[in-house]
C-alpha positions, 0 to 999 in steps of 0.5 A: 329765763330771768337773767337779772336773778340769773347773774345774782345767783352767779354773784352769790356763788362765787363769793361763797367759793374759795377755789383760786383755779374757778376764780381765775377761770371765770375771770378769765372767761369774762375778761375774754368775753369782753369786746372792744368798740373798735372792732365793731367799726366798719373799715370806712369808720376806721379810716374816717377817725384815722384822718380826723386824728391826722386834721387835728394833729394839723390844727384843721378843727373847729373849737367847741367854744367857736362852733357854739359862737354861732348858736348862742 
């Protein structure tokens, strides 16, 4: 199966199609297919991005200027 000429012939059909009900349908079905990055993270990296927000909110960060002081 070639999936590049697969998804052309996809896009070729519904251009050509008028009906709103298949319209929406596909577009529903796609929206919904869609997966959000957050939800592949483990528990751990979640709670690790967690308490970084919670460090930068104290000022407990390091600048991307500073840090690069040090290699230039």
């Amino acid at each position: 199966m070639d999936i590049q000429l697969e998804k052309r012939e996809a896009m070729e059909m519904l251009k050509e199609t008028n009906d709103p009900t298949l319209i929406m349908a596909i577009a529903k079905l796609l929206r919904k297919n869609k997966k959000d990055w957050w939800d592949d993270l483990t528990n751990q990296q979640k709670e690790d991005i967690a308490q970084s927000e919670l460090e930068f909110e104290r000022g407990e960060f390091t600048s991307y200027e500073d840090v690069m002081k040090k290699y230039r």
